[in-house]
Residue, then its C-alpha position, 0 to 999 in steps of 0.5 A: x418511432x419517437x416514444x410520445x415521452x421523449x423531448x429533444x431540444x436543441x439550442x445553440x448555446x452549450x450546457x455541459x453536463x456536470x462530472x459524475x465525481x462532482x457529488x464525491x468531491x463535494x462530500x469530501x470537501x465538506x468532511x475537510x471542512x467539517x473537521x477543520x483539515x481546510x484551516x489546519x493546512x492553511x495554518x499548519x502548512x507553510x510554503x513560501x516562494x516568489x511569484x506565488x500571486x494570490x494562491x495558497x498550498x490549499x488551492x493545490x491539494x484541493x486540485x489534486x483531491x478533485x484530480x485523485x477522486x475524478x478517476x480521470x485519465x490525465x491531468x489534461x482531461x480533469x481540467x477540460x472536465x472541470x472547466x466549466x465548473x471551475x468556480x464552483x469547485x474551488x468554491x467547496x474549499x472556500x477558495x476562490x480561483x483555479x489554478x491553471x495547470x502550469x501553475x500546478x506544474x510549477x508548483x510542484x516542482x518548487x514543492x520542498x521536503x518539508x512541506x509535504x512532511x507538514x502536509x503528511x502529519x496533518x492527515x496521519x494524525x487527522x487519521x487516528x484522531x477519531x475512531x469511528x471504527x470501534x476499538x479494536x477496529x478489526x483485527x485478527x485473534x489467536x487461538x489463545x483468545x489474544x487481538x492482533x493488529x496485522x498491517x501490510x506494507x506493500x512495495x509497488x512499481x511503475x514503468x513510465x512508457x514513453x515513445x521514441x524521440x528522433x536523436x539526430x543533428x538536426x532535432x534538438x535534445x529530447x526533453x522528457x516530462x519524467x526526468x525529474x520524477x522517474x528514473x531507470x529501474x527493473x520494473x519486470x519487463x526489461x532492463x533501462x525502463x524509467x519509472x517509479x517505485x511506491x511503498x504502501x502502508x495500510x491497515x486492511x480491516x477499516x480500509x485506511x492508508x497509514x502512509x505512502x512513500x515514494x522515489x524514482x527508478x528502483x527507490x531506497x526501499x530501505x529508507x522507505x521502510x523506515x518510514x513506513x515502519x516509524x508510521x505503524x509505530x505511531x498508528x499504534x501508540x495513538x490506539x494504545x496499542x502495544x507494537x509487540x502485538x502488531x503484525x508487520x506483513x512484507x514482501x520479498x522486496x525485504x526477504x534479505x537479511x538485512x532488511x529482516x533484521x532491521x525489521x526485527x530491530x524495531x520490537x513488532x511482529x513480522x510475517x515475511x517471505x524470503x529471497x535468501x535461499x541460502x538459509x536453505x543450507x543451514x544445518x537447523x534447516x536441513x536436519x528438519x527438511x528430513x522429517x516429515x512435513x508440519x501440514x499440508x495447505x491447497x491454495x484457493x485459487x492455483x490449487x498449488x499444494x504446499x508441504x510446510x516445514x516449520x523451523x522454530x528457531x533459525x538464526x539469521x547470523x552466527x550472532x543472531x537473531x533468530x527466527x522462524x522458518x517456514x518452508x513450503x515445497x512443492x513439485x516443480x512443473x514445467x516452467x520456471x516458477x515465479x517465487x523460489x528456487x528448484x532444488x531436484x525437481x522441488x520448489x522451495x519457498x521461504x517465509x519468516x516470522x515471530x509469532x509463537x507456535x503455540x498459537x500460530x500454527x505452520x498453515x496459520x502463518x501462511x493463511x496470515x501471509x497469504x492475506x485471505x479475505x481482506x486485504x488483497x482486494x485493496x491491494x489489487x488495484x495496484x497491480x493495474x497498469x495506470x497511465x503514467x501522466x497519472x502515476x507520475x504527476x510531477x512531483x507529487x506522488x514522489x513525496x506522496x501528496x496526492x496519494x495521502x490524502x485519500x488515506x481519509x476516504x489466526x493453534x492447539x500445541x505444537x504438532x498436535x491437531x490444529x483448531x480451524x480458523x474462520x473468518x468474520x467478515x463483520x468485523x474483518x477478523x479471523x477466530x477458532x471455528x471452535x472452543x472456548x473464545x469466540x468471534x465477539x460479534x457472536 
């Protein structure tokens, strides 16, 4: 039965509903505006190429914002969704017309280098040119009472599925969209796949993305880390902020020595896990794994108990530099583990970093690494599988286009007992639960 307050009308012509993204682009094509980000990059940003016609590079970013922000499952269906609406979405960006998406295609593809680094400075120095955060925006604080500043750079790959194409004399030579953006890579499940590799670079207590950088196949992580690196470098000096007291947290993609040594060249702090198991059979190592452990730590969610060997000065090469080494055992189970190496019915896992120990105790480290409580909320979004017409759109997220502009949107004295640290959930910090420094929210 009908309920008395319900009306359906029926009418021949179609009235779609509008996006339900629409308000947040519209908010954050206000806040360009607002800001002049609009006018910077129709200043700032120059690309020329023949048989532009009447579109500008502004026309395409705000495109590819509205695509970024509408969660859409492809470029295909963003378009279908915004068809109706195309005027008045262009209409947020004081643009007047909608590129079709060939012509973003193209556009993408003849997109060059440096253009985008034009694109990219634009939103890193909008990013710290307000501090609407307070200073300092977070951070983490030792037991001596002294602020870090912990940022993440995080390596992420991405394989492209992509369906068999006949091969045979009578069909053409497939064409695959993904030949110029992606490229064949081990990406966790099988040699050959093509796909992409992206490095993220993000500030975890106000959320902010300093940078993100990108290359197909397996990607020179190498010189992406330089990036990333030379991007926290500016982050920290636009906040004052000495890079002696920034902490650099990485992966095992850098656990080699030599990416842990160009890492260490560049003066900031660095907590790290390591791949290099041959530190293992270092006579400094060896000698402490004989004694017994610095601390016991359970993790939260596998309930794994680690014992922590703390190794305070472990060179790197017989002409340095020098470390510390943390090492966390525990017992090997059934399967092979995922992260370390079984040595005698032992796994063996292998951290690295600068911080003093006097502050930083063994479990401190690895809470720190571990990312309790802030980050890897963030961060687990990329770890969800996405469609690869999303992932790999053209050549955008190749030179991280579209992914930049969303940038805008825890010791008493060595082995003695140990103060806990808590978490502040304010202002995103980790303190001493007790003594005589204290959380400044109170």
């Amino acid at each position: 039965m009908t309920h008395a307050s319900v009306h359906i009308q029926i009418a021949p012509e179609s009235a779609p509903t509008t996006p339900c993204w629409f308000a947040e682009v519209a908010i954050m094509a206000e806040i360009l505006k607002t800001y002049g980000l609009v006018k910077l990059i129709e200043t700032k940003v120059r690309f020329a190429r023949a048989r532009f016609d009447h579109y500008e590079l502004i026309d395409f970013v705000a495109v590819l914002i509205g695509y970024a922000l509408s969660g859409e499952p492809s470029l295909q269906a963003f378009y279908e969704r915004l068809a109706p609406f195309s005027e008045l979405f262009m209409a947020l960006f004081e643009r007047s017309r909608l590129p079709h998406r060939s012509t973003l295609s193209r556009f993408l593809g003849a997109l060059d280098q440096p253009s985008v680094e034009a694109l990219r400075s634009v939103f890193q120095e909008d990013l710290v040119a307000r501090t609407p955060f307070g200073s300092p925006a977070g951070g983490l604080w030792d037991r001596q009472g002294k602020h870090w500043l912990v940022i993440d750079v995080d390596g992420t790959k991405q394989a492209a599925r992509q369906r068999a194409l006949p091969r045979t004399k009578d069909h053409p030579a497939p064409h695959r969209r993904f030949e110029q953006v992606c490229a064949k890579g081990y990406f966790g499940r099988k040699r050959g796949q093509v796909g992409r590799t992206r490095t993220t670079v993000l500030q975890p207590y106000t959320h902010q993305w300093i940078g993100t950088f990108s290359g197909p196949g397996n990607g020179d992580y190498r010189e992406e880390m330089r990036h990333a690196l030379q991007a926290i470098t500016a982050y920290a000096a636009a906040f004052a902020l000495p890079l002696c007291q920034v902490i650099v947290r990485v992966d095992g993609l850098y656990g080699n020595t030599a990416p842990v040594k160009e890492i260490l060249s560049w003066k900031s702090g660095v907590i790290g896990r390591s791949k290099e198991y041959s530190w293992l059979d270092l006579p400094e190592v060896q000698t402490r794994l004989q004694s017994p452990p610095d601390a016991q730590v359970t993790h939260p969610e596998s309930g794994t108990v680690r014992d922590l060997y703390d190794c305070l000065a472990v060179p790197l090469t017989p002409a340095g530099p020098v470390v510390r080494l943390l090492v966390g055992t525990h017992p090997a189970g059934d399967h092979k583990p995922a992260i370390g190496v079984v040595r005698k019915e032992t796994v063996y896992e292998l951290f690295y970093t600068t911080l003093p120990p006097h502050v930083f105790t063994a479990s401190d480290v690895l809470q720190v690494y571990l990312h309790r409580g802030s980050f890897e909320t963030v961060l687990s979004d990329e770890d969800q599988e996405q469609d690869p017409d999303r992932f790999s759109l053209a050549l955008a997220l190749r030179s991280g286009l579209l992914a930049d502009p969303c940038a805008m949107d825890v010791e008493s004295p060595f082995r003695t007992r140990a103060t806990p640290l808590s978490w502040c959930h304010a202002c995103a910090g980790i303190f001493p639960g007790s003594g005589s420094f204290a959380c400044p929210c109170g």
